[in-house]
LUMPABA-164346 format. One record per atom (N, C-alpha, C): residue in three letters; x, y, z; residue number from 1; chain. Coordinates in Angstrom, 1 decimal. Example, Ala and Ser with C-alpha at 12.3 -4.5 7.8 and 13.67 -1.06 7.14 Angstrom:
! residues 2
['ALA'; [13.2; -5.7; 7.8]; 1; 'A']
['ALA'; [12.3; -4.5; 7.8]; 1; 'A']
['ALA'; [13.2; -3.3; 7.8]; 1; 'A']
['SER'; [12.8; -2.2; 7.1]; 2; 'A']
['SER'; [13.7; -1.1; 7.1]; 2; 'A']
['SER'; [12.9; 0.0; 7.9]; 2; 'A']
This chain:
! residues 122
['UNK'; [68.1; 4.7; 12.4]; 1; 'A']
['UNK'; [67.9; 3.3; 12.2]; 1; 'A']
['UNK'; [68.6; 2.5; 13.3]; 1; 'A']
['UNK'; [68.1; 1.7; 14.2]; 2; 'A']
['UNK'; [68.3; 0.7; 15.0]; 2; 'A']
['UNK'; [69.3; -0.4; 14.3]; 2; 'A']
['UNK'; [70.7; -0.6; 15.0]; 3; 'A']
['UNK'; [71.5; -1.7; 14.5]; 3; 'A']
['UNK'; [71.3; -2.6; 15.7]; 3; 'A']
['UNK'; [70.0; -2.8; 16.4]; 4; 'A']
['UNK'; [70.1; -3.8; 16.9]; 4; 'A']
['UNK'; [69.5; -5.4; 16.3]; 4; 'A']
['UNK'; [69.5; -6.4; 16.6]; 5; 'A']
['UNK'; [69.2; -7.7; 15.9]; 5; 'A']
['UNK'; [68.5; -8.9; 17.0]; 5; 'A']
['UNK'; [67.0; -9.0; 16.4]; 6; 'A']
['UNK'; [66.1; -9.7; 17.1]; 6; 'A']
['UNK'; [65.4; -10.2; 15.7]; 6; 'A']
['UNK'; [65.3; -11.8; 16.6]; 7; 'A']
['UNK'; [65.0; -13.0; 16.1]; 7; 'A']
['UNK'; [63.3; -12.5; 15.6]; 7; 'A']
['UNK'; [62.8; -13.1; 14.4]; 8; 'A']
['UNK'; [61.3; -12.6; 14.1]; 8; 'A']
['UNK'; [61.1; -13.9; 15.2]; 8; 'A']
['UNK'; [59.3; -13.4; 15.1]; 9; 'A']
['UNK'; [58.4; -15.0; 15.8]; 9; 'A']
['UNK'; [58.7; -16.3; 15.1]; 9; 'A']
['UNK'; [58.4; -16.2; 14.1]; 10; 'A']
['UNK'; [58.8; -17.3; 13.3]; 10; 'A']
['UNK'; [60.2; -18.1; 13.4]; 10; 'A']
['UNK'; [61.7; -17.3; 13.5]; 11; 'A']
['UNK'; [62.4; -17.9; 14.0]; 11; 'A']
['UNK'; [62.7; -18.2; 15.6]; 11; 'A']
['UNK'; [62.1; -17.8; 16.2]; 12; 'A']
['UNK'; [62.3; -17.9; 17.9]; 12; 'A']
['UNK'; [61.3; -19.2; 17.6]; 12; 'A']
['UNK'; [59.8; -19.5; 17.4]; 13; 'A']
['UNK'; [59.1; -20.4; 17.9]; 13; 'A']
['UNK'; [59.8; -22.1; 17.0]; 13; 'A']
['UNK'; [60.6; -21.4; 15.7]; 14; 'A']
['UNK'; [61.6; -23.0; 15.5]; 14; 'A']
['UNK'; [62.5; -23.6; 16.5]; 14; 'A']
['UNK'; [62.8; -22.4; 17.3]; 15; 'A']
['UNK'; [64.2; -23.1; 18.4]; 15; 'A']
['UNK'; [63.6; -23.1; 20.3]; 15; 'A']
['UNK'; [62.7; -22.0; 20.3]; 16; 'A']
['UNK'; [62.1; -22.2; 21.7]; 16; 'A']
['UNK'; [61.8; -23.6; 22.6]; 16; 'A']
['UNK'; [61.7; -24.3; 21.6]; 17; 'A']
['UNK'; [61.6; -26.1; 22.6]; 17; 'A']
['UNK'; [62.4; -26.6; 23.0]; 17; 'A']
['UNK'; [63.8; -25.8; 22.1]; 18; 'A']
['UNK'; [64.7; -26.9; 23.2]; 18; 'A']
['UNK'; [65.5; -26.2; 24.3]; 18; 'A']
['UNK'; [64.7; -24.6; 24.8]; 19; 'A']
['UNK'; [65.0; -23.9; 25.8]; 19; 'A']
['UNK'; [64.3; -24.3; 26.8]; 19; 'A']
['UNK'; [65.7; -24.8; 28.2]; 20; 'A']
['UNK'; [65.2; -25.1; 29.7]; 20; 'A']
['UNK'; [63.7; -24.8; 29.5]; 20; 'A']
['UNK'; [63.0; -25.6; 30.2]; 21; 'A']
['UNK'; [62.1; -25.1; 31.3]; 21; 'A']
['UNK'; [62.5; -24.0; 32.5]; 21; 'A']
['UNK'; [61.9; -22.8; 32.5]; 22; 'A']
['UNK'; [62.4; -22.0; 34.1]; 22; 'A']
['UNK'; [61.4; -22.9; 35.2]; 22; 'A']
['UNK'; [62.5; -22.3; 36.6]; 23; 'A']
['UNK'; [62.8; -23.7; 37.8]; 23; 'A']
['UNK'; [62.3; -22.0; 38.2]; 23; 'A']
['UNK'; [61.6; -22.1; 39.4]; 24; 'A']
['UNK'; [61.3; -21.3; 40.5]; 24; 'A']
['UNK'; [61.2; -19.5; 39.9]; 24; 'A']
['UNK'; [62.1; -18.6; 40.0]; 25; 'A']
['UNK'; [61.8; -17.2; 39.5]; 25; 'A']
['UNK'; [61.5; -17.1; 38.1]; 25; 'A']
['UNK'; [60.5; -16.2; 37.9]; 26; 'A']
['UNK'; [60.3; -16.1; 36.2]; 26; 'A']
['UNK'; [61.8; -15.5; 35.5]; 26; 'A']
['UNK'; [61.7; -15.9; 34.5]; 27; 'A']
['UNK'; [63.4; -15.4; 33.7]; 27; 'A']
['UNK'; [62.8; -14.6; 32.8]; 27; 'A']
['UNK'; [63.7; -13.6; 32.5]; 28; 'A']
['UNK'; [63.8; -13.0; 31.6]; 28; 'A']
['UNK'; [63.4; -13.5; 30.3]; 28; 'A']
['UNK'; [62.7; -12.5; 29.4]; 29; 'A']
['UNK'; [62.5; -13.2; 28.1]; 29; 'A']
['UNK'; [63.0; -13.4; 27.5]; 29; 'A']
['UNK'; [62.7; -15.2; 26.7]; 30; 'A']
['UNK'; [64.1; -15.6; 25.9]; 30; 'A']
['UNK'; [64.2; -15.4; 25.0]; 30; 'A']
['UNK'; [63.4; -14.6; 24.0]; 31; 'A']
['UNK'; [63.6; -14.3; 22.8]; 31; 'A']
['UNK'; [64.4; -12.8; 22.8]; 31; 'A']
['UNK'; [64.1; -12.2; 23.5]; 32; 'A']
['UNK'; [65.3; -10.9; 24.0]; 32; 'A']
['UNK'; [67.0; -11.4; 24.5]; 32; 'A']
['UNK'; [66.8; -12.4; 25.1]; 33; 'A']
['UNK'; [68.0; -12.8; 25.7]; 33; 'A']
['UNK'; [69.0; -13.7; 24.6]; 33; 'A']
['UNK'; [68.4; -14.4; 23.6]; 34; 'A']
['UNK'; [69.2; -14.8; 22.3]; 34; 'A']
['UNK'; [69.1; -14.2; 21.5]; 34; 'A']
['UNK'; [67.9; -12.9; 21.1]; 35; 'A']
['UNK'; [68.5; -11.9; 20.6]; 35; 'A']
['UNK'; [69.7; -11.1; 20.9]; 35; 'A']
['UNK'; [70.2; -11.1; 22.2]; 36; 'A']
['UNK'; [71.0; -10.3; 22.7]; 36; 'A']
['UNK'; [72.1; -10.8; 22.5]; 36; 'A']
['UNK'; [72.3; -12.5; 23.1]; 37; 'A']
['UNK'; [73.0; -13.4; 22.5]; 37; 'A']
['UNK'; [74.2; -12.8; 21.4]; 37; 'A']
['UNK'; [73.1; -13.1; 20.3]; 38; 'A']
['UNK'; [73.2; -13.3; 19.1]; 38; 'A']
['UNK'; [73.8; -12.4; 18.0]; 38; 'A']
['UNK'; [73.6; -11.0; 19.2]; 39; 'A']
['UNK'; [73.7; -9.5; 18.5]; 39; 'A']
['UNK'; [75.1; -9.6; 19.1]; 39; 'A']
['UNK'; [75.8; -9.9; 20.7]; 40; 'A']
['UNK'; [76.8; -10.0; 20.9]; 40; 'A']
['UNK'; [78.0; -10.9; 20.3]; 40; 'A']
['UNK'; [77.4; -12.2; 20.2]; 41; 'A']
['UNK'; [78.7; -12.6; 19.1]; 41; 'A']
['UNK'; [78.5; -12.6; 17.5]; 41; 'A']
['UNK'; [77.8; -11.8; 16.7]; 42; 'A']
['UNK'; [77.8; -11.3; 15.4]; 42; 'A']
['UNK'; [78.6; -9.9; 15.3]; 42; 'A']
['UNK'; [78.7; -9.1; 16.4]; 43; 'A']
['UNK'; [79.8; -8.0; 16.3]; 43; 'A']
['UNK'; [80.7; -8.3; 17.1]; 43; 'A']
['UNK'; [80.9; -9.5; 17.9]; 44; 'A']
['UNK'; [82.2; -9.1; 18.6]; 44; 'A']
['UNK'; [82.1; -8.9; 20.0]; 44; 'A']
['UNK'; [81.4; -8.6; 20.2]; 45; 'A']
['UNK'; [81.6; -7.4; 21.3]; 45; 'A']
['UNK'; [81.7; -7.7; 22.5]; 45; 'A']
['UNK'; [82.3; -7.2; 23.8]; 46; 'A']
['UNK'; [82.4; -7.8; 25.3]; 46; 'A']
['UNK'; [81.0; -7.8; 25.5]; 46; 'A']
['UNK'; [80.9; -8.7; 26.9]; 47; 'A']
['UNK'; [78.8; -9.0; 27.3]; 47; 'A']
['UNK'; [78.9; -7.3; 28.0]; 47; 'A']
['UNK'; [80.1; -7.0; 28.6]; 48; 'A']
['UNK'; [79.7; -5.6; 29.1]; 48; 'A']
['UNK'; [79.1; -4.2; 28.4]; 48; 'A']
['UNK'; [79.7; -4.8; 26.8]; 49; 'A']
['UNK'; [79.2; -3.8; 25.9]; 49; 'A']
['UNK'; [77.9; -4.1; 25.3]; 49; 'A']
['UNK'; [77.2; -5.1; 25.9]; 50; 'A']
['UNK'; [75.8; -5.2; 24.7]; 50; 'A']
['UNK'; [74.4; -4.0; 25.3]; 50; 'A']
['UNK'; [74.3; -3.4; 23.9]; 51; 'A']
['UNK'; [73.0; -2.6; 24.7]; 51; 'A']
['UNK'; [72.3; -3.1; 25.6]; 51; 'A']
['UNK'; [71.8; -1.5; 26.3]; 52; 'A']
['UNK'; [70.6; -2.1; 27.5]; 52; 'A']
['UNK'; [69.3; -2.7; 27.0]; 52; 'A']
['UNK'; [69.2; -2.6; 25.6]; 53; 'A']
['UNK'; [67.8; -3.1; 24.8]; 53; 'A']
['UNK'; [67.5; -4.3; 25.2]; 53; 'A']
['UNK'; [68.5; -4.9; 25.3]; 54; 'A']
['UNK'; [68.4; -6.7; 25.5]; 54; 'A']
['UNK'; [68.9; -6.9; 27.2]; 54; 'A']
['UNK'; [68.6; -6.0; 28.1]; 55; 'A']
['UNK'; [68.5; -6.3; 29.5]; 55; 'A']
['UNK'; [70.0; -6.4; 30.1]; 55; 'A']
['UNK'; [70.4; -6.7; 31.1]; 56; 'A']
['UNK'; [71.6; -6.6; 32.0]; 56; 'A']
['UNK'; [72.8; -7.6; 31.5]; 56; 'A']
['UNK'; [74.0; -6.8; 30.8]; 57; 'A']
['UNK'; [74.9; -7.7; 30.4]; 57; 'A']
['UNK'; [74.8; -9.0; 30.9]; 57; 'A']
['UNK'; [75.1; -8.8; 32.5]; 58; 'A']
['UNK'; [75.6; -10.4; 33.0]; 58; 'A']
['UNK'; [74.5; -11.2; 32.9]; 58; 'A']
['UNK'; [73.2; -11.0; 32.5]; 59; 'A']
['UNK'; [72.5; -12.0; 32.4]; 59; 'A']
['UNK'; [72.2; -12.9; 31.2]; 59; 'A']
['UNK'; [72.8; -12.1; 30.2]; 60; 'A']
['UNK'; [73.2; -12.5; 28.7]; 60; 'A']
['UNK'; [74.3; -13.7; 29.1]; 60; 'A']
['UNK'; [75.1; -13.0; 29.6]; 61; 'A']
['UNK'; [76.6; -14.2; 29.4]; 61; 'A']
['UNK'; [76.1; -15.3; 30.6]; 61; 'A']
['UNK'; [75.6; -15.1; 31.6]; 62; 'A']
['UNK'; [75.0; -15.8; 32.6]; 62; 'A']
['UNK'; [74.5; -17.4; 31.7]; 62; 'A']
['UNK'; [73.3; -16.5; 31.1]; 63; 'A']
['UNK'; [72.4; -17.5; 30.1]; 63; 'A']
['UNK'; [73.1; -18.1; 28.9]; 63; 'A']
['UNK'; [73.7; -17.3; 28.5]; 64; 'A']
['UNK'; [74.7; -18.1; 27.2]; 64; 'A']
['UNK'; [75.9; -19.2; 28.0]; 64; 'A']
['UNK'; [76.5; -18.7; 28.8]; 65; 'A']
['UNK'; [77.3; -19.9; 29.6]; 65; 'A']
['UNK'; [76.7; -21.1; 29.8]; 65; 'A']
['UNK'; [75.5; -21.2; 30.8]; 66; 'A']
['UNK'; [74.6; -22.0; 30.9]; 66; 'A']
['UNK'; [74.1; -23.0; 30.2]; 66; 'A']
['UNK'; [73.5; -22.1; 29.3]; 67; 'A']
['UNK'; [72.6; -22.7; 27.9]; 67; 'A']
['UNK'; [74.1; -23.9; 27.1]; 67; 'A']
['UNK'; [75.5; -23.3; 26.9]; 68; 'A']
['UNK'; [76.3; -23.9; 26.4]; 68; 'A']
['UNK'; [76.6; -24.8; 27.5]; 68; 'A']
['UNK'; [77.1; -25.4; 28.8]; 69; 'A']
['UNK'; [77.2; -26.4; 28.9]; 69; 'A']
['UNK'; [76.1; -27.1; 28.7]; 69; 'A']
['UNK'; [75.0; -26.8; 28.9]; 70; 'A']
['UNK'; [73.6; -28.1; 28.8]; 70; 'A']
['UNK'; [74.0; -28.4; 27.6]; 70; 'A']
['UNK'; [73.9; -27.9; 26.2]; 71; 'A']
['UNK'; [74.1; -28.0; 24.8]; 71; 'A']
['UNK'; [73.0; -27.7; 24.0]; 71; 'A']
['UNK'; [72.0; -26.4; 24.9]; 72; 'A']
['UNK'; [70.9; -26.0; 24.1]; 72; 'A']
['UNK'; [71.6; -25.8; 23.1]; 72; 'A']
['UNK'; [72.2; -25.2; 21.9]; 73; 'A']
['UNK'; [73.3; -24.4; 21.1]; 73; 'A']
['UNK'; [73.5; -25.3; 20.3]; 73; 'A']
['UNK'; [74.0; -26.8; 21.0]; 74; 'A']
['UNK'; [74.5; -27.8; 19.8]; 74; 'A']
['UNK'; [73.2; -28.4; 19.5]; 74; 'A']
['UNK'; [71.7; -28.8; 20.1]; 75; 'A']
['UNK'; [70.9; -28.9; 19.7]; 75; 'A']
['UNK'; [69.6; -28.5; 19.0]; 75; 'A']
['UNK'; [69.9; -27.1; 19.2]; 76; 'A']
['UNK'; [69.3; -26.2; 18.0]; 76; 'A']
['UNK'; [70.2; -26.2; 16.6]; 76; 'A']
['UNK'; [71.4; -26.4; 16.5]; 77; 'A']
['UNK'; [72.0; -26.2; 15.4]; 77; 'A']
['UNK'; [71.9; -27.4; 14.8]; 77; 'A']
['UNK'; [72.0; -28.7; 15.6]; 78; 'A']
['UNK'; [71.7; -29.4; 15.0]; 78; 'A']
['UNK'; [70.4; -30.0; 14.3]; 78; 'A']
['UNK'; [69.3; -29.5; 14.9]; 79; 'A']
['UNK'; [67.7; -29.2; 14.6]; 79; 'A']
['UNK'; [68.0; -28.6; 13.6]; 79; 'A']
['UNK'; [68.4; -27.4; 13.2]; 80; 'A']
['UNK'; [68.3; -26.5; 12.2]; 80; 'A']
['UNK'; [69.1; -27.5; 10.7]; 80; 'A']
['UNK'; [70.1; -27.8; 11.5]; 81; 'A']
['UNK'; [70.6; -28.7; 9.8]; 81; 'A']
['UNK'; [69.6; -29.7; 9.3]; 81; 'A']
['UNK'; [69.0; -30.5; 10.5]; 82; 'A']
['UNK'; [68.7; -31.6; 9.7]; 82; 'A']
['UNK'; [67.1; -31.0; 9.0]; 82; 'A']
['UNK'; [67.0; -29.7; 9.8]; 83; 'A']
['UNK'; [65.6; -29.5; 8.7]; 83; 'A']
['UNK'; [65.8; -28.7; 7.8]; 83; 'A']
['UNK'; [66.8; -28.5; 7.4]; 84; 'A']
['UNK'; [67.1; -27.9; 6.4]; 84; 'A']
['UNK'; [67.6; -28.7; 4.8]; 84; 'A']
['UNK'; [67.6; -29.8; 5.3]; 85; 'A']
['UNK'; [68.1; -30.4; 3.6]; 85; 'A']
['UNK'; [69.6; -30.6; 3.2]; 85; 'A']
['UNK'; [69.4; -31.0; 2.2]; 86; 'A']
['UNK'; [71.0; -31.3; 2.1]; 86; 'A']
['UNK'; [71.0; -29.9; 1.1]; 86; 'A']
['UNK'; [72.1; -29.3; 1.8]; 87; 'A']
['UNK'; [72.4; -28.0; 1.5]; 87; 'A']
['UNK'; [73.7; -28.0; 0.1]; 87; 'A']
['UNK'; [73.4; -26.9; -0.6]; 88; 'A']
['UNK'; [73.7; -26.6; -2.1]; 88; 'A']
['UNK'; [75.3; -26.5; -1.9]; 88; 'A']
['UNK'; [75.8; -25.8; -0.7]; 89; 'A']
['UNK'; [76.9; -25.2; -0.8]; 89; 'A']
['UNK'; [77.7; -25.7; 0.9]; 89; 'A']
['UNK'; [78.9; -26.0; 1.2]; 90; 'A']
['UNK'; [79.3; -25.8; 2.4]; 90; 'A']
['UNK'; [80.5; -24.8; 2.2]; 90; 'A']
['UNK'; [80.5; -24.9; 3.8]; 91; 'A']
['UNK'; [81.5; -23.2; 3.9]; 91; 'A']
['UNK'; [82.3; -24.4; 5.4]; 91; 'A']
['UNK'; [83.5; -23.9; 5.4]; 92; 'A']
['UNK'; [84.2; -24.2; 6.1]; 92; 'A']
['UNK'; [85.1; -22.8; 7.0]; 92; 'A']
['UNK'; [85.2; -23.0; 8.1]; 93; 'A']
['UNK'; [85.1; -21.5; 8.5]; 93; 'A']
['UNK'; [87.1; -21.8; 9.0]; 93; 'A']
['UNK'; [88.0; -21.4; 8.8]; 94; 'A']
['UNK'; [89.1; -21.4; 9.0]; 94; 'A']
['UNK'; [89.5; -20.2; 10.0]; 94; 'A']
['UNK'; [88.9; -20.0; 10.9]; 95; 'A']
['UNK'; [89.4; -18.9; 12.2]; 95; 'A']
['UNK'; [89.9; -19.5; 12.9]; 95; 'A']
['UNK'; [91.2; -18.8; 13.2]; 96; 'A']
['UNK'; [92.0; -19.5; 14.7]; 96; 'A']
['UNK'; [92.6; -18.1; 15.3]; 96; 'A']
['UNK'; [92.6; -18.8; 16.6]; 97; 'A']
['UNK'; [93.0; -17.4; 17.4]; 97; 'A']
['UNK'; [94.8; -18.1; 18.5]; 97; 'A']
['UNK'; [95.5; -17.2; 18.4]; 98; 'A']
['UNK'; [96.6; -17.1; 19.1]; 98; 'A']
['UNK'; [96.5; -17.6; 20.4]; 98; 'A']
['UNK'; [97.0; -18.3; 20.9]; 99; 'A']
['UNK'; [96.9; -19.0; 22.0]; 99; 'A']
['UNK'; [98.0; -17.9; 23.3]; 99; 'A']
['UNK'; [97.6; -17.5; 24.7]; 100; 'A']
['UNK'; [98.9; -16.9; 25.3]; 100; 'A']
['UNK'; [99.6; -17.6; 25.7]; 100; 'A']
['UNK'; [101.0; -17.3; 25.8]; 101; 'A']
['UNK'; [102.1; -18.5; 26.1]; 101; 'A']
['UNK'; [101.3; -19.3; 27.5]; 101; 'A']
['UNK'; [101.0; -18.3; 28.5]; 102; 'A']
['UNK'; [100.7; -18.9; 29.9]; 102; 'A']
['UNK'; [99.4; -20.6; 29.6]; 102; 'A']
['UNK'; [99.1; -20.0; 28.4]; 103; 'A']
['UNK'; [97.6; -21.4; 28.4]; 103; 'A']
['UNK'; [98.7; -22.8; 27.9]; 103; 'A']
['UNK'; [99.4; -22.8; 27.7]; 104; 'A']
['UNK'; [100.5; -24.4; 27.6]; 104; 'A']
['UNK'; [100.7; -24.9; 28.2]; 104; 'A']
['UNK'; [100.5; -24.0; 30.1]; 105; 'A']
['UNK'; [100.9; -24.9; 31.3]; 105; 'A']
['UNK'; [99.4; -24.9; 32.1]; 105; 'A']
['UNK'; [98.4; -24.9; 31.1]; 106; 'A']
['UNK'; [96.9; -25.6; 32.4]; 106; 'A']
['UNK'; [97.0; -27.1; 32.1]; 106; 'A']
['UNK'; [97.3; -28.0; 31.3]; 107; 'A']
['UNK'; [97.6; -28.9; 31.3]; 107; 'A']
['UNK'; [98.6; -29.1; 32.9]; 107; 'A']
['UNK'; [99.6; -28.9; 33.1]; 108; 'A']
['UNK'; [100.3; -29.2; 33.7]; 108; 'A']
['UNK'; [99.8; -29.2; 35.0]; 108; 'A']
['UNK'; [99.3; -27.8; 35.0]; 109; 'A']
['UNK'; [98.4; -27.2; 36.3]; 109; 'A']
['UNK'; [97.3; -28.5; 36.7]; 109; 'A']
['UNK'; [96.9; -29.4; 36.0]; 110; 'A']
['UNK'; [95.3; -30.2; 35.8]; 110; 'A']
['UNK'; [94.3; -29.3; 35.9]; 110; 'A']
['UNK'; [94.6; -28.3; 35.0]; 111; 'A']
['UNK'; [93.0; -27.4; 34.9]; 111; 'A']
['UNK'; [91.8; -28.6; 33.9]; 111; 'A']
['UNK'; [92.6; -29.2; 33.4]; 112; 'A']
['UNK'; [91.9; -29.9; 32.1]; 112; 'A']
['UNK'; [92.4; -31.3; 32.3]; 112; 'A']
['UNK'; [91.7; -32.1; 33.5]; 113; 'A']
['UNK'; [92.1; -33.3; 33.5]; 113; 'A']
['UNK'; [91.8; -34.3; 33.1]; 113; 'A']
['UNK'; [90.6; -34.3; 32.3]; 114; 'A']
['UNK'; [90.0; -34.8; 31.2]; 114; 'A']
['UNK'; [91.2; -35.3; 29.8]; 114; 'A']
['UNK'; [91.7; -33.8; 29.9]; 115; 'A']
['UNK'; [92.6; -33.8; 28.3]; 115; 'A']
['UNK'; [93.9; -34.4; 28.5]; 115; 'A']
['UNK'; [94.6; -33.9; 29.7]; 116; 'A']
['UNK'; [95.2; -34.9; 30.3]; 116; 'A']
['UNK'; [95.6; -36.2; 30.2]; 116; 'A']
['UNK'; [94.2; -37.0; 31.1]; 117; 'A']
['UNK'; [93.8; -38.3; 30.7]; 117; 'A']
['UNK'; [94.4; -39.1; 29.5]; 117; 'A']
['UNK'; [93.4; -38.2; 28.3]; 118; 'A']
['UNK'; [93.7; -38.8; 27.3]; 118; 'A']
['UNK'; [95.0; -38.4; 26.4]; 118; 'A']
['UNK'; [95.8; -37.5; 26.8]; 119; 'A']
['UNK'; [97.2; -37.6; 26.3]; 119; 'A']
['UNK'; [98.0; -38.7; 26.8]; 119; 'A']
['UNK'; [97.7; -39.1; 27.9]; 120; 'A']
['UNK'; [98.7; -40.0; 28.6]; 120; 'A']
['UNK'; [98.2; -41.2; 28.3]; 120; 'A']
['UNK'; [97.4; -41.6; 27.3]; 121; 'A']
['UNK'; [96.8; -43.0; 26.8]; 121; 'A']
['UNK'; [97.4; -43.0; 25.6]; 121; 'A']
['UNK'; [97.4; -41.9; 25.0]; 122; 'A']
['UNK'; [97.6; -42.1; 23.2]; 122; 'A']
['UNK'; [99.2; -42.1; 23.1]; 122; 'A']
């Protein structure tokens, strides 16, 4: 039995509209590629570890990078709530992860001059 995880038709053709248009070379298919997605952060796993089922690691994280700054991701999610109703139950997800001492001084570095910015206002 296959523990791999692909979206049915049904749910790919709710979220496919608010995927880019492809610009010049045909892309890989996206319902393979958010399956692939999808299967990598439900277990965890590095992009170097996702099966070959779902095509060439780096093109997974390639397209999930991408797709996240445009905000395909916040716009599908947000699509999905509002068609969904006012829902019965919420879940509030309390994961935090450990920060390494070295990430306290990108601020200082201006890796994040944005965040910066607004510390020196407030």
């Amino acid at each position: 039995m296959s523990d791999l995880f692909y979206l049915s038709e049904e749910q790919f053709n709710r979220i496919k509209k608010y995927f880019p248009y492809p610009h010049g070379k045909p892309r890989v298919d996206d319902l393979l590629i958010i399956s692939g997605i999808i299967h990598v952060l439900k277990r965890g796993l590095q992009w170097r570890d996702a099966p070959r089922e779902y095509g060439i690691p780096k093109t997974l994280y390639n397209r999930f990078v991408r797709w996240s700054k445009m905000g395909v991701f916040d716009k599908i999610f947000s699509a999905l709530v509002e068609d969904g109703g006012k829902p019965e139950r919420l879940m509030i997800d309390a994961t935090h992860l450990k920060a390494h001492r070295t990430a306290a001084s990108l601020l200082k570095k201006g890796m994040y001059p944005a965040l910066s910015e607004e510390r020196k206002v407030a």
